[in-house]
Backbone atoms as SQL, in Angstrom:
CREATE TABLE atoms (id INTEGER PRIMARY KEY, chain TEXT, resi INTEGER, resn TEXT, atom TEXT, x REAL, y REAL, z REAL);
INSERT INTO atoms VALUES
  (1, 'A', 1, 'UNK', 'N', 89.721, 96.797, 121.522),
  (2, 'A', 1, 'UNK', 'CA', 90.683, 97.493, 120.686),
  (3, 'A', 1, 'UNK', 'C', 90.109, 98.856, 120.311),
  (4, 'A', 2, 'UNK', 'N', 91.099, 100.196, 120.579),
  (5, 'A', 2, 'UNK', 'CA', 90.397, 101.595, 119.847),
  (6, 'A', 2, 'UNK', 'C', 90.248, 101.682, 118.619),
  (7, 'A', 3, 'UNK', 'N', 89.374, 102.659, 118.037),
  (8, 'A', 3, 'UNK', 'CA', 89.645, 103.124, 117.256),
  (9, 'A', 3, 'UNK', 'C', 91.015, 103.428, 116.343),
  (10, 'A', 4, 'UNK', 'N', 91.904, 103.497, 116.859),
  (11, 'A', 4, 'UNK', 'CA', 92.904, 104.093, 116.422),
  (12, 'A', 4, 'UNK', 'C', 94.259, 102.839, 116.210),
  (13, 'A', 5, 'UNK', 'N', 93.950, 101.696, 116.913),
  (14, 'A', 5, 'UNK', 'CA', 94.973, 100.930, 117.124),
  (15, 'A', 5, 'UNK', 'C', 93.826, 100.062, 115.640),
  (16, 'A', 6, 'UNK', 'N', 92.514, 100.040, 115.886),
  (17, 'A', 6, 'UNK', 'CA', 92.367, 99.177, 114.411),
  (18, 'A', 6, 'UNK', 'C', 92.719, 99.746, 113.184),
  (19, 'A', 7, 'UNK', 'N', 93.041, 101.027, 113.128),
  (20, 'A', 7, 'UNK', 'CA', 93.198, 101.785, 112.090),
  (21, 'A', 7, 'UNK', 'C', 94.795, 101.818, 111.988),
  (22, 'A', 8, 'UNK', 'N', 95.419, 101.627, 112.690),
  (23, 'A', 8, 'UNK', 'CA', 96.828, 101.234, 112.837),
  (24, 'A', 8, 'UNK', 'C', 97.210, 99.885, 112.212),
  (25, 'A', 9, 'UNK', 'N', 96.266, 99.237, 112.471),
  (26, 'A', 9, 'UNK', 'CA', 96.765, 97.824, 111.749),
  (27, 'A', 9, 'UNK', 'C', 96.424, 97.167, 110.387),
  (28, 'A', 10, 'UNK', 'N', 94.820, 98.165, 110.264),
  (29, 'A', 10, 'UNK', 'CA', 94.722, 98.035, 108.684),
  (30, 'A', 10, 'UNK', 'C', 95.517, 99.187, 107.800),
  (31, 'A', 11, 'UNK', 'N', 96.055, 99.992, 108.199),
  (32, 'A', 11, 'UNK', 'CA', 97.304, 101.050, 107.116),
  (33, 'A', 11, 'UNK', 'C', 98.083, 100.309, 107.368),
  (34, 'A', 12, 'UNK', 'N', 98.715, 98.993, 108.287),
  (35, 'A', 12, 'UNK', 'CA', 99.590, 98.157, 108.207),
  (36, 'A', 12, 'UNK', 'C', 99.357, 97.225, 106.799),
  (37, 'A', 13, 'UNK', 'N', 98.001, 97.115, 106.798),
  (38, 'A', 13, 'UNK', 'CA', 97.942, 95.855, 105.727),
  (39, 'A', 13, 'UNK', 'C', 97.609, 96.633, 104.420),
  (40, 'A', 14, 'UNK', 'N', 97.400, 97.898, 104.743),
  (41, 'A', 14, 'UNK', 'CA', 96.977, 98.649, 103.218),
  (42, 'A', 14, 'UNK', 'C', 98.732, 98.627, 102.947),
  (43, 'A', 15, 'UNK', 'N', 99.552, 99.320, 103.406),
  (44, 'A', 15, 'UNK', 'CA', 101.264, 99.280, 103.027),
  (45, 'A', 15, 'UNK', 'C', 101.455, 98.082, 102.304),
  (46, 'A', 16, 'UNK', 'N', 100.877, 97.049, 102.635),
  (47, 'A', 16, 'UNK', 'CA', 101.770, 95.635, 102.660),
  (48, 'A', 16, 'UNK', 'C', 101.172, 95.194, 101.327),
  (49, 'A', 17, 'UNK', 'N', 99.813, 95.425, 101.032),
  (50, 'A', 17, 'UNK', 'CA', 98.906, 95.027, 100.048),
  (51, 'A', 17, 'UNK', 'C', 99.055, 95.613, 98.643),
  (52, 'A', 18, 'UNK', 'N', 99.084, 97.335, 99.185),
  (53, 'A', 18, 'UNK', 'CA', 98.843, 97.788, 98.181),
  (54, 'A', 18, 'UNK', 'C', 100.906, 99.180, 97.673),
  (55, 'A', 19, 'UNK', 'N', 101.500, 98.798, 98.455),
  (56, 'A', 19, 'UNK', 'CA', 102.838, 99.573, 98.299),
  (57, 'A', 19, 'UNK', 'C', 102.087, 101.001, 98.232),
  (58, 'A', 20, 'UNK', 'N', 101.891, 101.537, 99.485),
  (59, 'A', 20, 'UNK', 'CA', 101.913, 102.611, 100.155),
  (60, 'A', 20, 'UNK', 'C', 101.995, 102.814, 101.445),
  (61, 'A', 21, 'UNK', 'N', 102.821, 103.752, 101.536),
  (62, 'A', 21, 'UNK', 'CA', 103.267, 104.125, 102.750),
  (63, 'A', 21, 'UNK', 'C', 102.298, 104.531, 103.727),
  (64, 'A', 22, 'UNK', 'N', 102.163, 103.424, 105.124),
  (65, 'A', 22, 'UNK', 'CA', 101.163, 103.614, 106.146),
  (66, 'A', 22, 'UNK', 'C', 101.096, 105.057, 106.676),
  (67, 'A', 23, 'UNK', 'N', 101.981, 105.668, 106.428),
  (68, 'A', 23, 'UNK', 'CA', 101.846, 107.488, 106.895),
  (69, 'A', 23, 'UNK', 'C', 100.598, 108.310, 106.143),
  (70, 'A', 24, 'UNK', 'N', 100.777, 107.458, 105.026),
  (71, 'A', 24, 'UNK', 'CA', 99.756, 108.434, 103.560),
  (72, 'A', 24, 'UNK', 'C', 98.534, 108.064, 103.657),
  (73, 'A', 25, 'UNK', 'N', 98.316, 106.856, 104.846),
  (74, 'A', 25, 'UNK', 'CA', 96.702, 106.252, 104.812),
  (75, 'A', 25, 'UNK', 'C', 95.920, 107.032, 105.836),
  (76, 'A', 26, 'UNK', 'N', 94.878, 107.776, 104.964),
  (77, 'A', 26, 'UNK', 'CA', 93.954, 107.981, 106.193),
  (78, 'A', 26, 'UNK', 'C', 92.537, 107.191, 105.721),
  (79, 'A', 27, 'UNK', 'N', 91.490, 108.113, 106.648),
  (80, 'A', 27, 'UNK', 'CA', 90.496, 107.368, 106.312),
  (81, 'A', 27, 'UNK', 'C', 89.611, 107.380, 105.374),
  (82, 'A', 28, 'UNK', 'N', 89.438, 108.845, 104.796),
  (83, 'A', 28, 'UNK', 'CA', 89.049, 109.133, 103.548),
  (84, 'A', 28, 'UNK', 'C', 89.567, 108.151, 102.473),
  (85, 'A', 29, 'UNK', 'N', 90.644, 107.568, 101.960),
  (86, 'A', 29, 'UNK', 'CA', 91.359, 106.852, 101.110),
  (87, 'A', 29, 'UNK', 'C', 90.172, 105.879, 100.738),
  (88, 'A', 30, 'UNK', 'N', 89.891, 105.941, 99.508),
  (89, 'A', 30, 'UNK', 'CA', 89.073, 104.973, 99.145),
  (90, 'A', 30, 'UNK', 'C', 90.146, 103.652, 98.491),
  (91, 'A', 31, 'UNK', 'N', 88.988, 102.692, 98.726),
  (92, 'A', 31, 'UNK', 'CA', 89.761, 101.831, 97.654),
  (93, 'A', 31, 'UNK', 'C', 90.489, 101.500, 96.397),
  (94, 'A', 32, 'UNK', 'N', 88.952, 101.656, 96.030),
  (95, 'A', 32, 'UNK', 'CA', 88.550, 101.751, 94.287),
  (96, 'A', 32, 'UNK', 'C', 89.677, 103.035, 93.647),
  (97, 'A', 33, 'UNK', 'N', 89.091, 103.966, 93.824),
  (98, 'A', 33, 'UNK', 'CA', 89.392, 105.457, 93.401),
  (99, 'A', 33, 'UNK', 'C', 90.741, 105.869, 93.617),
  (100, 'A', 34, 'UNK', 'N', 91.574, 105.573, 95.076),
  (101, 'A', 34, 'UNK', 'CA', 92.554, 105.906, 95.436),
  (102, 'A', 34, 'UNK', 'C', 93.453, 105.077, 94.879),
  (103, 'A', 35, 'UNK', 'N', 93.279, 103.499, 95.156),
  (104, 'A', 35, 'UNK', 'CA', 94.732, 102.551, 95.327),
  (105, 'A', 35, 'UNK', 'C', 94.105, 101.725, 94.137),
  (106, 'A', 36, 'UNK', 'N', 93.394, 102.223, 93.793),
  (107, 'A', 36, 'UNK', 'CA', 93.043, 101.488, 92.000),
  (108, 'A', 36, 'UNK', 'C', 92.748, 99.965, 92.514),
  (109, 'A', 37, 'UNK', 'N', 91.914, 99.790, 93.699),
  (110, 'A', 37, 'UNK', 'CA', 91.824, 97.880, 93.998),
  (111, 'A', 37, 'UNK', 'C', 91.156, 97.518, 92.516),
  (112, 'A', 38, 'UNK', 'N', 91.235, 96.455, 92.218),
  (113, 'A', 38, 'UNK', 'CA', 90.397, 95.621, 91.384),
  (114, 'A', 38, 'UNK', 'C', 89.303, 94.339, 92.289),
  (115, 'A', 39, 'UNK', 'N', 88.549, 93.429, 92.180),
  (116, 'A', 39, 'UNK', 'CA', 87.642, 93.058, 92.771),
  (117, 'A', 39, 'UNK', 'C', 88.610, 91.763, 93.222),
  (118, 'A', 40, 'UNK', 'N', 89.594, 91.205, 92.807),
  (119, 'A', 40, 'UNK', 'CA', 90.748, 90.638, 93.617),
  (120, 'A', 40, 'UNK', 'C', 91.446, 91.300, 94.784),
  (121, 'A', 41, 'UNK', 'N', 91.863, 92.633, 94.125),
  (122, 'A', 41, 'UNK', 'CA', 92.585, 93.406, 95.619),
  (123, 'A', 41, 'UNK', 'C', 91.807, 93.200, 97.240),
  (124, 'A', 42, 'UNK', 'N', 90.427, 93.794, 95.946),
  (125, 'A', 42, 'UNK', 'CA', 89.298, 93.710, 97.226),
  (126, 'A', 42, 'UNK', 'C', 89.264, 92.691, 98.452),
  (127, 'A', 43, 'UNK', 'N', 88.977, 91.320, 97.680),
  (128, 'A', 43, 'UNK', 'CA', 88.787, 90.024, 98.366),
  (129, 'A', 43, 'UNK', 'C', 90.476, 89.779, 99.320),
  (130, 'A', 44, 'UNK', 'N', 90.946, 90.322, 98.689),
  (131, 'A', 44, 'UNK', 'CA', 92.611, 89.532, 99.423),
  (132, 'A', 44, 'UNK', 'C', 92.411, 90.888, 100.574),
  (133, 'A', 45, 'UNK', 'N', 92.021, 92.076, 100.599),
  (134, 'A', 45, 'UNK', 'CA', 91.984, 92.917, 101.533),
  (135, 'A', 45, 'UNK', 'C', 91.581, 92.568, 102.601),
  (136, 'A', 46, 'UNK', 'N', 90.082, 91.695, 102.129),
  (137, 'A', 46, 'UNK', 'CA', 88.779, 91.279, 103.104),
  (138, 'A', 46, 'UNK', 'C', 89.417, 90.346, 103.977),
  (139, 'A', 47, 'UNK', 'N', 89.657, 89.753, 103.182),
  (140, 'A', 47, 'UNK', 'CA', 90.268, 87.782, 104.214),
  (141, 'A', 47, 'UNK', 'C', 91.719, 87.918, 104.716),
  (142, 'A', 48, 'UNK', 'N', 92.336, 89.273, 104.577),
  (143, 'A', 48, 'UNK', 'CA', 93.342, 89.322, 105.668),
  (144, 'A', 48, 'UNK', 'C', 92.999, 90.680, 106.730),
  (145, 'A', 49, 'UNK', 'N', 91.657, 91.116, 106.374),
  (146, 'A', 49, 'UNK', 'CA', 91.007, 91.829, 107.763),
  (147, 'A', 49, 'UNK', 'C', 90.363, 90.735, 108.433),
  (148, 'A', 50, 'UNK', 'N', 89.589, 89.774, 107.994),
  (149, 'A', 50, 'UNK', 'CA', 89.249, 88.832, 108.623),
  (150, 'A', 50, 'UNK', 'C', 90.265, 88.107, 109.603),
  (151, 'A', 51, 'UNK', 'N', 91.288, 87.444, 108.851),
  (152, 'A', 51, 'UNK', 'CA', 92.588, 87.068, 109.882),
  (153, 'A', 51, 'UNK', 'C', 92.686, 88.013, 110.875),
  (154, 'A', 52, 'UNK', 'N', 92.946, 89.108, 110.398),
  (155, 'A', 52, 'UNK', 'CA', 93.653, 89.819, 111.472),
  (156, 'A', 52, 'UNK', 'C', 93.059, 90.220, 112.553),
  (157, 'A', 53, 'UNK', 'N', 91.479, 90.579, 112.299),
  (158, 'A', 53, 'UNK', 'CA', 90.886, 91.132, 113.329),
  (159, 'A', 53, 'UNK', 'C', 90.024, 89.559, 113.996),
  (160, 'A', 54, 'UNK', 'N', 90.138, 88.656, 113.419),
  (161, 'A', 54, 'UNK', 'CA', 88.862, 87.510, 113.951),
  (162, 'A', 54, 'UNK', 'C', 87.441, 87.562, 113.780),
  (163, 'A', 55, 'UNK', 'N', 87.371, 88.308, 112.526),
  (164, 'A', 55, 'UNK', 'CA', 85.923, 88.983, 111.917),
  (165, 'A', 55, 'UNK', 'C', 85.802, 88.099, 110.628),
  (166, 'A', 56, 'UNK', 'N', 84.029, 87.806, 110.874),
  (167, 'A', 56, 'UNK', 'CA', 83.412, 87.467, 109.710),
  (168, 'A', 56, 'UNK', 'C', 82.872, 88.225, 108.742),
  (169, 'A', 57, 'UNK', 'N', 83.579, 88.461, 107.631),
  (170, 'A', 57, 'UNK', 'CA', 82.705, 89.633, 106.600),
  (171, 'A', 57, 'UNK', 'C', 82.026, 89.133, 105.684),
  (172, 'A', 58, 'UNK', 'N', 80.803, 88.904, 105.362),
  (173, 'A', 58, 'UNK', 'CA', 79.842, 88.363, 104.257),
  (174, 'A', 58, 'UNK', 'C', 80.431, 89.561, 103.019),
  (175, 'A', 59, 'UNK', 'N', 79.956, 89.021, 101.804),
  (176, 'A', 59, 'UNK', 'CA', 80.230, 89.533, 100.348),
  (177, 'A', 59, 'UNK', 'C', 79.471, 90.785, 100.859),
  (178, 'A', 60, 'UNK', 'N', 78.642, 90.542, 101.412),
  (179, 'A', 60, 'UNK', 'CA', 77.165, 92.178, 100.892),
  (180, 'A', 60, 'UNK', 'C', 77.977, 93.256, 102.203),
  (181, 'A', 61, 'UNK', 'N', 78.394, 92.778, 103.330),
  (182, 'A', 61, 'UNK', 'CA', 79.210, 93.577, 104.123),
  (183, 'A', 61, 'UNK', 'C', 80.286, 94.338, 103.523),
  (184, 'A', 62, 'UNK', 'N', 81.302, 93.386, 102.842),
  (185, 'A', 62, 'UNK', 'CA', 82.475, 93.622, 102.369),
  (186, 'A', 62, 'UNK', 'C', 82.249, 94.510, 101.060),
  (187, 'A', 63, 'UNK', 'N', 81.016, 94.795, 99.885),
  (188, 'A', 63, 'UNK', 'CA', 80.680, 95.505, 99.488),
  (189, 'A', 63, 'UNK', 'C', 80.400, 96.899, 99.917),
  (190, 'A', 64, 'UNK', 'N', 80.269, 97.055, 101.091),
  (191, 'A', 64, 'UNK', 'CA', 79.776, 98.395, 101.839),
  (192, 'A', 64, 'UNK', 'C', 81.017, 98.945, 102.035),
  (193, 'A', 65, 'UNK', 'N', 82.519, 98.275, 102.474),
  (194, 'A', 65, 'UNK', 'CA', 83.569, 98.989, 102.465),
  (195, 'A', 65, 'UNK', 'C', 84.246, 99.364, 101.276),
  (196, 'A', 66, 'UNK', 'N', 83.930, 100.743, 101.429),
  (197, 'A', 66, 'UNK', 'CA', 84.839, 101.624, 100.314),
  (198, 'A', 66, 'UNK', 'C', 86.324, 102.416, 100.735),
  (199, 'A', 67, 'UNK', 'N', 86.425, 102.983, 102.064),
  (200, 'A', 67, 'UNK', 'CA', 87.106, 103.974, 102.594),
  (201, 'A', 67, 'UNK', 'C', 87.751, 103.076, 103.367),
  (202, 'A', 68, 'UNK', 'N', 89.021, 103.202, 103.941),
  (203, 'A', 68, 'UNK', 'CA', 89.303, 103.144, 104.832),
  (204, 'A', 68, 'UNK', 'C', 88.918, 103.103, 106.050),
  (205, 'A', 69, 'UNK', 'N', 88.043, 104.790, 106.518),
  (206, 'A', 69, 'UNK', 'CA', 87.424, 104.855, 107.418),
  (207, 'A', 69, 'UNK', 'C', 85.959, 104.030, 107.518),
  (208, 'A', 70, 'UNK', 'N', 85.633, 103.466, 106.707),
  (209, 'A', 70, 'UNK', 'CA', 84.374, 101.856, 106.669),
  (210, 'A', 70, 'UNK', 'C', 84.816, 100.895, 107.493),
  (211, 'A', 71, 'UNK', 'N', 85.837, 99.996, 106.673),
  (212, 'A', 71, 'UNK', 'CA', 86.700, 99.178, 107.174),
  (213, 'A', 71, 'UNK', 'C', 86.856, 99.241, 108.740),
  (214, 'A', 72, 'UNK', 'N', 87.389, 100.482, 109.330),
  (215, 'A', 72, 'UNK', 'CA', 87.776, 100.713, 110.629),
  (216, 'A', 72, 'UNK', 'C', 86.762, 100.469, 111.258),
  (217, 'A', 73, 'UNK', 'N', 85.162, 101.345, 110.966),
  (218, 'A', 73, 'UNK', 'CA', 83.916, 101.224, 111.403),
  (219, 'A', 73, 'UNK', 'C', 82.913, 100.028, 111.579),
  (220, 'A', 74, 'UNK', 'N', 83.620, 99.294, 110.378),
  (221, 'A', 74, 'UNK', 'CA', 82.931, 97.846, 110.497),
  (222, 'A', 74, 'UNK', 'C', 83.517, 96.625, 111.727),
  (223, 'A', 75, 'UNK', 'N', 85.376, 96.588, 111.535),
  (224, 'A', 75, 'UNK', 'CA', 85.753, 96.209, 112.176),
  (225, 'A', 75, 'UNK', 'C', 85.535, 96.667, 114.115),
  (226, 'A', 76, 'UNK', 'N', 85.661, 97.825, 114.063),
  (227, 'A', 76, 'UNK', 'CA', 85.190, 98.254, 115.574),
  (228, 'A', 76, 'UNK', 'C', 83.873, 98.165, 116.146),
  (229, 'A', 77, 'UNK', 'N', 82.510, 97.776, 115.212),
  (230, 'A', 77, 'UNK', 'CA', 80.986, 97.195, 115.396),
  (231, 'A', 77, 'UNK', 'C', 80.943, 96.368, 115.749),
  (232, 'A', 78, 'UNK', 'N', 82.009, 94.908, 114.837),
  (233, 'A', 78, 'UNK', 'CA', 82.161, 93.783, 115.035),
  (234, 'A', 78, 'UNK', 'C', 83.564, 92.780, 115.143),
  (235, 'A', 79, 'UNK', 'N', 84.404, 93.772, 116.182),
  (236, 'A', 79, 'UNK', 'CA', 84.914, 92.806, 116.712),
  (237, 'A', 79, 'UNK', 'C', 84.672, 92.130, 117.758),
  (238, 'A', 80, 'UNK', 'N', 85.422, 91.117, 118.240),
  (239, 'A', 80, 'UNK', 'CA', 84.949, 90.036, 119.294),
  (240, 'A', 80, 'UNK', 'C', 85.752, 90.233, 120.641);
């Protein structure tokens, strides 16, 4: 999968998660700062990147994603 098609499918799940429009997501977009996650948003973010991509994210991994563009970077290291 590119770059660009994983980043396609998590602004799919940022829309769905957080009610913003997948046009407005780039990769800069932080979590925290931007879409106001709380440490729930977080976890429900994690375990439906997990679904979606077939990725295992440990807590101390899933801590390292802040941005958007993380997320994309982590998922494209370790997908299968």
């Amino acid at each position: 999968m590119t770059e660009e098609e994983i980043f396609a499918k998590i602004a799919q799940i940022i829309e769905e998660h957080f009610e913003i429009s997948a046009d407005k997501v780039t990769k800069e977009l932080s979590f925290q700062d931007d879409l106001n996650a709380d440490s729930i948003d977080a976890v429900e973010f994690v375990l439906e990147l997990e679904d979606t991509f077939g990725s295992e994210i440990s807590d101390e991994d899933a801590e390292k994603i802040a941005t958007v563009g993380d997320a994309v970077k982590f998922i494209k290291v370790h997908q299968k």
